[in-house]
MMTF fields as JSON, N, C-alpha, C and O atoms, coordinates in Angstrom:
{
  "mmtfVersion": "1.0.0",
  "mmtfProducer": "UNKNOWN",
  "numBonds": 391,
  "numAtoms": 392,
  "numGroups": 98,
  "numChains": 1,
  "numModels": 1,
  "chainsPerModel": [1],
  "groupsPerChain": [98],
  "chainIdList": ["A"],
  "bondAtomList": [4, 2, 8, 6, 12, 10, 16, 14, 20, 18, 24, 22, 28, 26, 32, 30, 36, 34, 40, 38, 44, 42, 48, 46, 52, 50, 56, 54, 60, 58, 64, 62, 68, 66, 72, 70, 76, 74, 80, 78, 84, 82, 88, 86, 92, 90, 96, 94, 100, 98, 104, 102, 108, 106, 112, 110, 116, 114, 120, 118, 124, 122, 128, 126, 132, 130, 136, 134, 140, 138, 144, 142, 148, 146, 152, 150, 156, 154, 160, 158, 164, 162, 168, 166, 172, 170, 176, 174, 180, 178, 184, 182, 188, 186, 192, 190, 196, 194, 200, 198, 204, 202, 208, 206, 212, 210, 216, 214, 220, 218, 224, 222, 228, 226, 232, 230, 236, 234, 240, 238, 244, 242, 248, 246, 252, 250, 256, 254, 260, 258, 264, 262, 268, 266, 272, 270, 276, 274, 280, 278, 284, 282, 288, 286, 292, 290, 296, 294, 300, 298, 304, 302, 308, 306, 312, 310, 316, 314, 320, 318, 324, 322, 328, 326, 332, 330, 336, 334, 340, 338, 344, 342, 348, 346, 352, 350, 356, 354, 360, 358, 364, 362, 368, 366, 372, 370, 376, 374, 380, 378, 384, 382, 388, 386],
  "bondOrderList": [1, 1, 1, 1, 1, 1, 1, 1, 1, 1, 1, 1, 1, 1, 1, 1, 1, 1, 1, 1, 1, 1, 1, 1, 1, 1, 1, 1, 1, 1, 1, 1, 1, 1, 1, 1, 1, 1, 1, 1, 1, 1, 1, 1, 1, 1, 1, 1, 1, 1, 1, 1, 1, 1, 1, 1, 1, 1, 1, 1, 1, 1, 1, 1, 1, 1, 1, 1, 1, 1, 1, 1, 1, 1, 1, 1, 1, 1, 1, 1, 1, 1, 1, 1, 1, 1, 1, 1, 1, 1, 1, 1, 1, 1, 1, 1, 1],
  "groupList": [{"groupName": "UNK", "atomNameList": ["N", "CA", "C", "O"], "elementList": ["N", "C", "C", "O"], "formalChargeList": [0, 0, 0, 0], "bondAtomList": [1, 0, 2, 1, 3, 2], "bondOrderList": [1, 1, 2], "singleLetterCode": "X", "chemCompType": "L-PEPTIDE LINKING"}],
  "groupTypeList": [0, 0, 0, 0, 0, 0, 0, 0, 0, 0, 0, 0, 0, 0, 0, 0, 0, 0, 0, 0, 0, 0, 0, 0, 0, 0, 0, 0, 0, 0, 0, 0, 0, 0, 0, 0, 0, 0, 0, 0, 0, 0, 0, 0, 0, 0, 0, 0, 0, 0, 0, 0, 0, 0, 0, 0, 0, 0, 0, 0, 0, 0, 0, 0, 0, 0, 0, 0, 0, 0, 0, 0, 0, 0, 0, 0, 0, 0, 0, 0, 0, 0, 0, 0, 0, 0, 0, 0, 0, 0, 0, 0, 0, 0, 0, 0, 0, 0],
  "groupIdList": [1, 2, 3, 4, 5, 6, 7, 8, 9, 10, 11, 12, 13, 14, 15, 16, 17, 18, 19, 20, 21, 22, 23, 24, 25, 26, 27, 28, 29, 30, 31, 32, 33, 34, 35, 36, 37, 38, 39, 40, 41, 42, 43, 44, 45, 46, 47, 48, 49, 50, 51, 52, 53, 54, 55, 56, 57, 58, 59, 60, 61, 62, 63, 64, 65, 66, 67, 68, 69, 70, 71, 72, 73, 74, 75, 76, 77, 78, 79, 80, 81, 82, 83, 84, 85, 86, 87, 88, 89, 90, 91, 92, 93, 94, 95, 96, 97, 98],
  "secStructList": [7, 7, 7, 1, 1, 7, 7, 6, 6, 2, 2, 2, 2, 2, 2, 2, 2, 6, 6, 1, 7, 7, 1, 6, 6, 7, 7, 7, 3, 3, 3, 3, 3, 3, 6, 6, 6, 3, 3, 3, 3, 3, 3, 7, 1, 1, 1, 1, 1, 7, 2, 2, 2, 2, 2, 2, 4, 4, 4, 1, 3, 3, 7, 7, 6, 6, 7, 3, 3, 3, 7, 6, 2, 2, 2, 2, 2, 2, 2, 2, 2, 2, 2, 2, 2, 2, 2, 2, 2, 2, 2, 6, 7, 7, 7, 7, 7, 7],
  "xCoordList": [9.856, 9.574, 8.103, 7.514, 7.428, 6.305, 5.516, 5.785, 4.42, 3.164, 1.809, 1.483, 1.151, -0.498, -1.168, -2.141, -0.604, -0.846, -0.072, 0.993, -0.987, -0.6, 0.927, 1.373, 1.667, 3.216, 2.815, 2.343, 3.174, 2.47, 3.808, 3.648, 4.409, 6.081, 6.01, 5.963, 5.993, 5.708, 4.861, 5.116, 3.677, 2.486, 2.572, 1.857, 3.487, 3.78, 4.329, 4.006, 5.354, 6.568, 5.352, 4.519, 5.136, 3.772, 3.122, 3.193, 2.343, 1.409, 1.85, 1.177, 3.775, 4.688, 5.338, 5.729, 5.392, 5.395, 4.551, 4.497, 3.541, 1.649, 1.411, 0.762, 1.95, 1.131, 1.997, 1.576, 3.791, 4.551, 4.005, 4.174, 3.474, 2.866, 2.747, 3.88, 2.395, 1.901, 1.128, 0.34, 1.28, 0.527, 0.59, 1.36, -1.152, -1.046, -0.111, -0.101, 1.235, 1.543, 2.901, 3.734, 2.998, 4.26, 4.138, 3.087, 5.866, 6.198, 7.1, 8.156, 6.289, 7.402, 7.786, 7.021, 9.181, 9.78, 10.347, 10.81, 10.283, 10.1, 11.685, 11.592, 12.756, 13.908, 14.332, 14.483, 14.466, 14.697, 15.511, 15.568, 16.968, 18.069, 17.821, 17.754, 17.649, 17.575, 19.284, 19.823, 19.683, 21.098, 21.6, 21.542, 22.149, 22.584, 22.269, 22.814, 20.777, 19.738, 20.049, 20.331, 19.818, 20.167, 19.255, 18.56, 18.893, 18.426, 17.163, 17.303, 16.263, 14.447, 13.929, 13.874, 13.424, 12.162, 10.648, 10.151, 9.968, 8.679, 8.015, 8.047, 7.05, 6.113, 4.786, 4.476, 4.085, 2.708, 2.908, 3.609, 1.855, 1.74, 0.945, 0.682, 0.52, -0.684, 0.067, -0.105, 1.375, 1.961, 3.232, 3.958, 3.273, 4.905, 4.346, 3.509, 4.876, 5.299, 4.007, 2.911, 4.473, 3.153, 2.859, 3.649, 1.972, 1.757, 2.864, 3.019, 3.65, 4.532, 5.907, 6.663, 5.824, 7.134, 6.984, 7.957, 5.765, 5.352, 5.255, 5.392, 4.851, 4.716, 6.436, 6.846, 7.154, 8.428, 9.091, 9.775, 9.0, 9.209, 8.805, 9.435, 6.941, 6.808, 7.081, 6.532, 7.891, 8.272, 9.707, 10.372, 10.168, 10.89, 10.712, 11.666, 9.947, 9.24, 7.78, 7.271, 7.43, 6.247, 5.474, 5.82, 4.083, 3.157, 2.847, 2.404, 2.83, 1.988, 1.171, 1.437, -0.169, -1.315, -1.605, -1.834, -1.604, -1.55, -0.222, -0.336, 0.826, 2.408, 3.033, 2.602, 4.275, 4.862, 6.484, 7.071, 7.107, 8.4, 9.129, 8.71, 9.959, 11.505, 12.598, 12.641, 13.735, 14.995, 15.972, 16.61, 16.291, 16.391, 17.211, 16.384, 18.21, 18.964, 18.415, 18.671, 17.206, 16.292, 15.182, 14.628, 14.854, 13.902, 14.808, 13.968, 15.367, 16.361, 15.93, 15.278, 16.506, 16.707, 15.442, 15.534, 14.074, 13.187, 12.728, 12.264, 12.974, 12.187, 13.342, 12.819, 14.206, 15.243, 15.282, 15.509, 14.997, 14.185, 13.219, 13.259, 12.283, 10.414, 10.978, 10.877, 11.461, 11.866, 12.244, 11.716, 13.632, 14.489, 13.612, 13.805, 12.822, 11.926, 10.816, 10.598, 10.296, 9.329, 10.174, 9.829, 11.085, 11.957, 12.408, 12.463, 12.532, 12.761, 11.948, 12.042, 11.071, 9.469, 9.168, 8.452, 9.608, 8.777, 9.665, 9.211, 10.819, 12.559, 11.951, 12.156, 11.151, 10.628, 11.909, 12.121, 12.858, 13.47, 13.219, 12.555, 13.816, 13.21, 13.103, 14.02, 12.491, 12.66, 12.897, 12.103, 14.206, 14.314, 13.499, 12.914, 13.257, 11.983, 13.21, 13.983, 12.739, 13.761, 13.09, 13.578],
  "yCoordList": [24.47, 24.852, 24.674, 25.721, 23.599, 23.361, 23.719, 23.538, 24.304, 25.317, 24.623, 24.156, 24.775, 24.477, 25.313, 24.895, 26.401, 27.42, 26.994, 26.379, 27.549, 27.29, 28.041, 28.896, 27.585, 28.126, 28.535, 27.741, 29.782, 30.179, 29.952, 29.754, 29.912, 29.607, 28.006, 27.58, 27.35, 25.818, 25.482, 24.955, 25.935, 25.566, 26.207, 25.887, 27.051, 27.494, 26.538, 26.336, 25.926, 24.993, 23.975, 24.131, 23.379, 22.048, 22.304, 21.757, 23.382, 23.699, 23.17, 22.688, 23.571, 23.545, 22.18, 21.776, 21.736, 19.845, 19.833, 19.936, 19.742, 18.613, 19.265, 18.603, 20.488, 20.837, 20.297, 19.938, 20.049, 19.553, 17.627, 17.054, 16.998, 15.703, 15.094, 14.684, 14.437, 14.282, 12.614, 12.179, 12.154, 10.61, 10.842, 11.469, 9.676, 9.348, 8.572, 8.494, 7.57, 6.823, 7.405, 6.78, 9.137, 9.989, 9.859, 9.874, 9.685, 9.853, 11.486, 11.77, 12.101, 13.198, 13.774, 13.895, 14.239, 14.74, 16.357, 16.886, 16.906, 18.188, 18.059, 17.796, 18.354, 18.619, 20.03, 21.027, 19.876, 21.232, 21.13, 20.252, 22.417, 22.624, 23.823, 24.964, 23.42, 24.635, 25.014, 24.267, 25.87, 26.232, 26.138, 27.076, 24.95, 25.036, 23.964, 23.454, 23.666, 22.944, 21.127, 20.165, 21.299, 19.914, 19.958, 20.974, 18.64, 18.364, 17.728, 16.675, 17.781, 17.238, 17.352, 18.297, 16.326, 15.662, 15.65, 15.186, 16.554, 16.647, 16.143, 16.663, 14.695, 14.19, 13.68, 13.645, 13.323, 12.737, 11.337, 10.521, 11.261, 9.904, 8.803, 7.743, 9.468, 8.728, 7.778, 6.562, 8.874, 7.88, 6.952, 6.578, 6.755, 6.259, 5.35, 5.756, 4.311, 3.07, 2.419, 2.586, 1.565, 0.809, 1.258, 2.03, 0.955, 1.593, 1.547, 2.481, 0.336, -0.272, 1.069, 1.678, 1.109, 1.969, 3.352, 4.057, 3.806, 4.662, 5.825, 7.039, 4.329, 4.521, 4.871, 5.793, 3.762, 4.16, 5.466, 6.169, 5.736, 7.225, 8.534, 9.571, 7.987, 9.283, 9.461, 10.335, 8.721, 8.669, 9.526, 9.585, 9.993, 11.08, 11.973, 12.439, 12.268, 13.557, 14.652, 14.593, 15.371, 15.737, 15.738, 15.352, 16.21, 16.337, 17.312, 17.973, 17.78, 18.884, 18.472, 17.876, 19.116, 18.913, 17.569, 16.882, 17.124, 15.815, 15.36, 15.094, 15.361, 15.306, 14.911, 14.856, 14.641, 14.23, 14.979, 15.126, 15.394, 16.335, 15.33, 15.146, 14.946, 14.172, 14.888, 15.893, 14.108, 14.181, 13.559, 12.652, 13.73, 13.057, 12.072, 11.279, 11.786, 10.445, 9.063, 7.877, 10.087, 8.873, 8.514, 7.418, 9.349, 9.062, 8.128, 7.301, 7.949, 7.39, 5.971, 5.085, 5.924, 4.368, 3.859, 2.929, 4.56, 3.737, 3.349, 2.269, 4.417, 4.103, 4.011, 3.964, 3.988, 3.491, 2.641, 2.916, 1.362, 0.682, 0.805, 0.898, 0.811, 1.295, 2.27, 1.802, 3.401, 4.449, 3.978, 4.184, 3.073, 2.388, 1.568, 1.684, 0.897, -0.169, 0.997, 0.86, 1.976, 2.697, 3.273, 2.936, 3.99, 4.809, 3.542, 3.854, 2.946, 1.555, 1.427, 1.645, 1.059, 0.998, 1.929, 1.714, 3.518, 4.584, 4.787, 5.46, 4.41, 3.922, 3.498, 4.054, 2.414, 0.919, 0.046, -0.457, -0.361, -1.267, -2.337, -2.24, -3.471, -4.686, -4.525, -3.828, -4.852, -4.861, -6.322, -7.257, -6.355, -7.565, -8.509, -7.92, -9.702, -9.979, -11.161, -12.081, -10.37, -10.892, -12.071, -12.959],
  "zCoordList": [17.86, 16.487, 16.153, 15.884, 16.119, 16.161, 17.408, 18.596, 16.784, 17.625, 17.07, 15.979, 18.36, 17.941, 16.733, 16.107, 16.512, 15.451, 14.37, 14.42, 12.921, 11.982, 11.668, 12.433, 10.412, 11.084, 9.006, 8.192, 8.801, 7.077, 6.583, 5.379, 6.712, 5.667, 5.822, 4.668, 6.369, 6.811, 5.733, 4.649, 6.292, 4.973, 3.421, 2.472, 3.433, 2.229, 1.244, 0.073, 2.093, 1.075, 1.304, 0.412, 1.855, 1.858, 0.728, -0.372, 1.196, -0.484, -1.995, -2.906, -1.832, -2.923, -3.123, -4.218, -2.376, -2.586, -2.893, -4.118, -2.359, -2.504, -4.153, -4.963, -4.497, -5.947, -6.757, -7.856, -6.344, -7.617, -7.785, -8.862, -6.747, -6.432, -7.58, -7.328, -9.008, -10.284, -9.9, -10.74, -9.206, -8.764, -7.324, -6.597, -7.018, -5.359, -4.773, -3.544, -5.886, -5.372, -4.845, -4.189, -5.378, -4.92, -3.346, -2.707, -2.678, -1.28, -1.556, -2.12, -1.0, -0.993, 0.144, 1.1, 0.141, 1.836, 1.914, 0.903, 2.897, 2.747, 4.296, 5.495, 3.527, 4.281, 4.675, 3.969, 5.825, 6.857, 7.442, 8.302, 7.107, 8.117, 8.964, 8.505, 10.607, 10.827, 11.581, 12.396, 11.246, 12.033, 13.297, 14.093, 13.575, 15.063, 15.911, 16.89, 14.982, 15.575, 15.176, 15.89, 13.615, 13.065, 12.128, 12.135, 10.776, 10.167, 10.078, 10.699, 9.739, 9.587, 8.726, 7.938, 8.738, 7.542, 8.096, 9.123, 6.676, 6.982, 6.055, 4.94, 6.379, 5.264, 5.726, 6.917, 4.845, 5.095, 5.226, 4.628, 6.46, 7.238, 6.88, 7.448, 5.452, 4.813, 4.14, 4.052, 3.434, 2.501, 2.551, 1.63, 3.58, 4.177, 5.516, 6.322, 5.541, 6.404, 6.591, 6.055, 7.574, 8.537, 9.777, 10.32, 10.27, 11.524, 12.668, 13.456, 12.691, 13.784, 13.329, 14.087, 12.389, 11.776, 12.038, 12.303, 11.979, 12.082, 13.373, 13.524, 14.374, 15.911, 16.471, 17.177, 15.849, 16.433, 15.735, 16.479, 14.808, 14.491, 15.132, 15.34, 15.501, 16.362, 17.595, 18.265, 18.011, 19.412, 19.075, 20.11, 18.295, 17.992, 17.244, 16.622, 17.153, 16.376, 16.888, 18.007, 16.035, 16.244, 15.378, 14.261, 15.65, 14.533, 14.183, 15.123, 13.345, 12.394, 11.211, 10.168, 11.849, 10.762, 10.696, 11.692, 9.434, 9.239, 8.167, 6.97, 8.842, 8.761, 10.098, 11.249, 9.486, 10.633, 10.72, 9.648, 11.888, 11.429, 12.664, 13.807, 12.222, 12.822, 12.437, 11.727, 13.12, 12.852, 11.803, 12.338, 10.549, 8.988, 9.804, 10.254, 10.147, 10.695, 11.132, 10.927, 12.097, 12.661, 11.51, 11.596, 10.494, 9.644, 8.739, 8.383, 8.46, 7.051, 7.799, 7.248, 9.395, 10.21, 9.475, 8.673, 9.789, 10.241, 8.535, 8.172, 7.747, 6.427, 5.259, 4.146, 5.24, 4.399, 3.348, 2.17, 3.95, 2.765, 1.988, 0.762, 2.702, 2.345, 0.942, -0.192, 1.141, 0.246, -1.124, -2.217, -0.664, -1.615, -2.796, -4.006, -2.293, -2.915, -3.865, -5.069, -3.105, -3.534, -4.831, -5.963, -4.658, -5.621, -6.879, -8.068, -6.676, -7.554, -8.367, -9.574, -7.77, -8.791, -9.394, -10.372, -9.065, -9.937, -10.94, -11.865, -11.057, -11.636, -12.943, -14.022, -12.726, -13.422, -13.243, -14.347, -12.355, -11.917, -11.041, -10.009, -11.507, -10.753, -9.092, -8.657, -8.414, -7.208, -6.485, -6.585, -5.693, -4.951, -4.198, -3.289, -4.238, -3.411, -2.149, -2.414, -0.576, 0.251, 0.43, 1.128]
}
């Protein structure tokens, strides 16, 4: 699926996240079914995890641009929480401290 070349329907919907964005502190995910194939998540690497989290994610995925495209199952594993906590806060709900 992913090519060294730019992919214009790809960057289309990107464009269309990044402009609906309204703060830097937005995580936004760009979900893709392709038929047959399975389910994937495409987001920026700027704004999601730590490096360690990060690393083990791309060891199932690929890159595009400056994004990252996995498999949503394996993305949920690695950032599940991270999300949870993030979505909490933009909520204005307390967040647990473990």
């Amino acid at each position: 699926m992913i090519s060294k070349n730019s992919i214009k329907l790809l960057d289309t919907w990107i464009e269309q996240v990044e402009h609906d964005v309204t703060s830097e502190n937005d995580v936004w995910l760009l979900f893709i079914k392709i038929t047959r194939k399975g389910q994937y998540v495409l987001f920026n690497t700027n704004s999601l995890g730590d490096k360690e989290k990060q690393c083990r994610c791309h060891t199932h995925g690929v890159k595009y641009k400056k994004y990252w495209f996995c498999e949503m199952n394996y993305f949920f594993q690695c950032f599940k929480n991270e999300l949870d906590l993030k979505w909490r806060e933009c909520d204005g709900r307390e967040t647990k401290k473990n």
